[in-house]
Every structure is written in C-alpha cells, then in structure tokens.
N, C-alpha and C positions, 0 to 999 in steps of 0.2 A: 449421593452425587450432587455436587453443586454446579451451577453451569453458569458459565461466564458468557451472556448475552452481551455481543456486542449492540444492538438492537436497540438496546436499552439504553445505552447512552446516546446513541445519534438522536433523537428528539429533544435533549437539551444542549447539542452541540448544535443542529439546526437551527434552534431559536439562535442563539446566541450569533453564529454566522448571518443571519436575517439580519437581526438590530445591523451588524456592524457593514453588510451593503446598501441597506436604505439607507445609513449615514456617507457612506460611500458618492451615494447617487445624489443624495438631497440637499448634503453642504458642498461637497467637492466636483458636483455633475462628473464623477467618476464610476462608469459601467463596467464592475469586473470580469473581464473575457476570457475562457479555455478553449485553446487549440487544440483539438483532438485528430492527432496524424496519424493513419493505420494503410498497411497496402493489403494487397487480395480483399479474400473472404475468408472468415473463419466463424461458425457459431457461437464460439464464444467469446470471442471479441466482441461481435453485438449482442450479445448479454454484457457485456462492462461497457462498452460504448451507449448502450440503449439507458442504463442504471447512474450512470453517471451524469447523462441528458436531462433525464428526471429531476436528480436532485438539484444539478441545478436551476432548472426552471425552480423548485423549491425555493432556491434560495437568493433570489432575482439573480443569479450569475450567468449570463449568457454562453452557450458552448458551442463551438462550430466544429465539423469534421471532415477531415479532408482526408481525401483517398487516393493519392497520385500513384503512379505508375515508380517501378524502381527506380529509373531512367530521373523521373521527375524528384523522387526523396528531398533530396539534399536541397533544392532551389526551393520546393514548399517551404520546407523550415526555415528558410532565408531571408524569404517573402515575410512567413509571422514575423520572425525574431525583428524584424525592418517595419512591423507595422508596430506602431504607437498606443491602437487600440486594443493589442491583445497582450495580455497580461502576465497568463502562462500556457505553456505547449508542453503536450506530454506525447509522446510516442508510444503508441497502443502496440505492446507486444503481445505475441510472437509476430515479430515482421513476415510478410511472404519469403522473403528473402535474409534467412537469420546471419546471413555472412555483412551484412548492412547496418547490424545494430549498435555497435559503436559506433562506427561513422554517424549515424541518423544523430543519438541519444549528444555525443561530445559537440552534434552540429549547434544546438539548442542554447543559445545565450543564456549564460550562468543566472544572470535576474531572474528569466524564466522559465529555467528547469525544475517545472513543480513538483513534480514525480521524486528529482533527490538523485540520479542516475546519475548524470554526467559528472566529469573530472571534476571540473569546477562548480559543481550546483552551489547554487546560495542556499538550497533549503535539505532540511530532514530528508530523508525519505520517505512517504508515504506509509509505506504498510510496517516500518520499523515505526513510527509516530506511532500508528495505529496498537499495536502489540502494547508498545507501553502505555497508553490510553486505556487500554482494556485491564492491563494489570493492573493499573494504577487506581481503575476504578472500580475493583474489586477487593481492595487492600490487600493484593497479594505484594509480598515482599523481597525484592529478587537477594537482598544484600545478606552475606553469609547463608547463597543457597548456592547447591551445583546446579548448573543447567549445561542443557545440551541442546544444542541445535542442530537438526536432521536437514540437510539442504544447503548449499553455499552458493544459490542462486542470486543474480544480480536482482532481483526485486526482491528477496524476504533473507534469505539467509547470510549474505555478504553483507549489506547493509547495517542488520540488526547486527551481526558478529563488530562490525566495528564502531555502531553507537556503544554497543554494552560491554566492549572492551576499552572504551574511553571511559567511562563512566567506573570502572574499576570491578567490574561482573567477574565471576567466576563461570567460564563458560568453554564448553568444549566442543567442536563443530563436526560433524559427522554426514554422509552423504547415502544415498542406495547402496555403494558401492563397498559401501563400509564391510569388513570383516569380521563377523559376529558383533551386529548392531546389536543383540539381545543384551550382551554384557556387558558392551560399551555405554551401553543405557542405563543398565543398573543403579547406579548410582546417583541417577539425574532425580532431585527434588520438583523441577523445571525442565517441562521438554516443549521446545518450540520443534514443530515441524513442516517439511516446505518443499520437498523434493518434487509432487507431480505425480508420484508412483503410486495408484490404489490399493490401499489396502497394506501399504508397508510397514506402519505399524503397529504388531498385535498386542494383547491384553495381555499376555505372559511375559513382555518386553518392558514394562513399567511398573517401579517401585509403588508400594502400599502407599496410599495419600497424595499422589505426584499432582503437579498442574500441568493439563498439556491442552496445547494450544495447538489446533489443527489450520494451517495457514496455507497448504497445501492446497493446491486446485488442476482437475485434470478436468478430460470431458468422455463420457461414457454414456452411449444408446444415447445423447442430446441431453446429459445431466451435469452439471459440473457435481465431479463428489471431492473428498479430500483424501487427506493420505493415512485415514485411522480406520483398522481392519473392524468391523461388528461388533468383536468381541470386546472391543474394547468401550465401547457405551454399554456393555451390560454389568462393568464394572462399578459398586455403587460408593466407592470412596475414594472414587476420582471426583479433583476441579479441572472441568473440563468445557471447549469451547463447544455448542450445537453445530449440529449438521449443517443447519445456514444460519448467516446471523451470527456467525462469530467475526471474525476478524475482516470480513470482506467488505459489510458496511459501513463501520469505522474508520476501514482505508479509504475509501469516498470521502469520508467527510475531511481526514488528514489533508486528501489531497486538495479540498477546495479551500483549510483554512491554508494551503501557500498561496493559492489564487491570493488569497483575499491579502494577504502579507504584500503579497508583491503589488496589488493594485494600491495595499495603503502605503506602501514606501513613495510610488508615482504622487500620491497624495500630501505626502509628507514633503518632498522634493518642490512641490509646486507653492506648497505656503511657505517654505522659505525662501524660492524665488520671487516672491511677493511681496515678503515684508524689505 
C-alpha cells in the first residue's frame, strides 16, 4: 500500500505562503485577511473553522468569523465584500439554513470568492486545487487514466468534474445513488470520492492497483470519518489517501494560497497606481 499523505506537503506549502506574507506585510504594508461566514452551530464546522484559524495564524494571515443570524447573511457578506481590508470570504458550509446557499456563496464578490463556489469566482476551487496538489505530488498521472468520481457535490465533486474535464480527463461522475456503484467502478484506474456516506465504499468495489482518494467527510459519535468502508485500507495494493491527513489539509492550504493571490493582485493594482 502506498499512501498519499497530504500532510506531507503542507510544510513546504507553509513555508513558501510565509515568505510570500512577510513580503506582503513588509514591502506592500498589505495584511492578508479571511472572512470566515458560518450560521448556527455545527461540530464540525468548528473543527474546520477552528483548523483553518490555526493555520493562519501559521502563516501571519489574519482570520476573522462571523456568525449572523439568517435574517443578517446577505448584509454580513456585504459589509466584507465593501470592506477594503478583507481580502477573501468563504462561506463555511453546511449553512443552518441550506435553502440559503447560493444566495450566500453568488453574494461574495468574484475577487473574493476564495473557496472557488460562486458563478463568477476568480479562483480554483479549493479542495479540487487540493486533489491535484496531492496527485501531483505523488507522481500520479491522471492522462490516459479512467477515473471516477463518486459525489457531484458543490465543494469536491462538481468542481473537480469540471476542472478535470477542461483539462481533457477521462472521467466519469457517479453518486450514493448510483445503480450498481460496484461495476460502475470497475473499471476506475482513479477513483475520487466525496458523497458524505460512511462507508460507501467497499474493498470488493475497486480495481487491482486503483488510486483512491477519500475526500469524503461526514461526522459520526464527534468523529469526522470518510467515505471508504475498512475493508478497504486492509487492501495492500492500493495508492491510497489516510484516514486524516489526506486531502483535507491541503485544502487549507489551497484555500489560503487564493487569500494570498487576491491580497497580491490588491498589491499589484496599487504599484501601478503609483508608478
């Protein structure tokens, strides 16, 4: 089994986002800021609200969070998008209110839709950045491979389905719902998965040697787990992501290098209103 730690990259994505904020802060006095919008409460939003806090302090990016009221959504992202100082807003889903989530995500000024969701984003999408990050730094090779993706979720499976179908992928998108996922899979060299469903899917459902990438996150007794049944890590000729430390902390770091794009575009715009 090989295992594709994402883990392992973020400490020289780290550095490298460091250098490029202290240049930020020290020639341009530009402090790159994320708005962190989320309503209710949910456990595991602050497991990602709390993870994402962290790293940025890591990486002198400052993050603020704000918690309005349904009522309030729309004017919060208003207020950021209208504030100067903040660079990117991401909308921490699942909303308390999931009938709210386009509105919320399309409210987000395109410069600062770091996440990658909205109609207009300027940027990637995070955790589709991430996936190729991770393959890429494992020398896996997607071109003249089948892949499948399990999930056509707006954060992992939509996204990635239409980066890797620009890109000229061979890929075929499949959901829970799917009608005999087992033989729908067969065939997959590459299987991303992202549905939310534990344990959906098993070791008898993936081809001899496949890569698969478990991107999948649910929460269970207060654990976030993913969407690959047991049997499938006792597999040992699988490339395959870990139980944590695959793809989830490389989408952090995805998403702070748009932070960092968008606070250096502010930076770019401003030395050539100067010259």
């Amino acid at each position: 089994m090989k295992i594709l730690d994402g883990s392992e990259l973020v400490s020289y994505i780290k550095e490298r986002q460091l250098k490029q904020v202290r240049a930020l802060r020290m020639s341009w006095r530009i402090i790159p800021r994320l708005a962190i919008v989320r309503t209710g409460e949910n456990s595991v939003i602050d497991v990602y609200v709390r993870l994402k806090s962290i790293y940025g302090e890591d990486i002198l990016v400052e993050v603020d969070v704000y918690n309005p009221s349904d009522d309030e959504l729309i004017n919060q992202i208003n207020l950021l998008n209208n504030d100067e100082n903040v660079h990117g807003i991401i909308v921490q889903l699942p909303l308390s209110n999931p009938d709210l989530t386009d509105t919320a995500i399309n409210a987000i000024t395109s410069t600062k839709d770091v996440d990658g969701l909205g109609a207009d984003s300027s940027f990637t999408p995070a955790t589709a950045t991430a996936i190729n990050w991770l393959l890429a730094g494992y020398n896996v090779n997607l071109y003249d491979k089948k892949i499948a993706i399990v999930g056509n979720g707006r954060l992992v499976g939509a996204s990635l389905a239409k980066l890797w179908n620009n890109s000229g992928l061979d890929i075929s998108v499949y959901d829970d719902k799917t009608t005999d996922l087992k033989t729908a899979l067969a065939p997959a060299e590459v299987i991303i998965t992202a549905t939310g469903v534990p344990g959906l899917i098993k070791g008898d459902m993936i081809r001899q040697k496949a890569v698969v990438v478990d991107a999948g996150t649910s929460s269970e007794h207060g654990k976030i787990i993913g969407d690959l049944a047991k049997d499938v890590r006792n597999r040992q000729d699988l490339t395959i992501t870990p139980e944590k430390g695959g793809v989830g902390s490389l989408t952090v770091s995805a998403l702070f290098d748009n932070v960092i794009i968008a606070a250096r575009k502010i930076a770019d715009k401003s030395g050539q209103q100067d010259t």
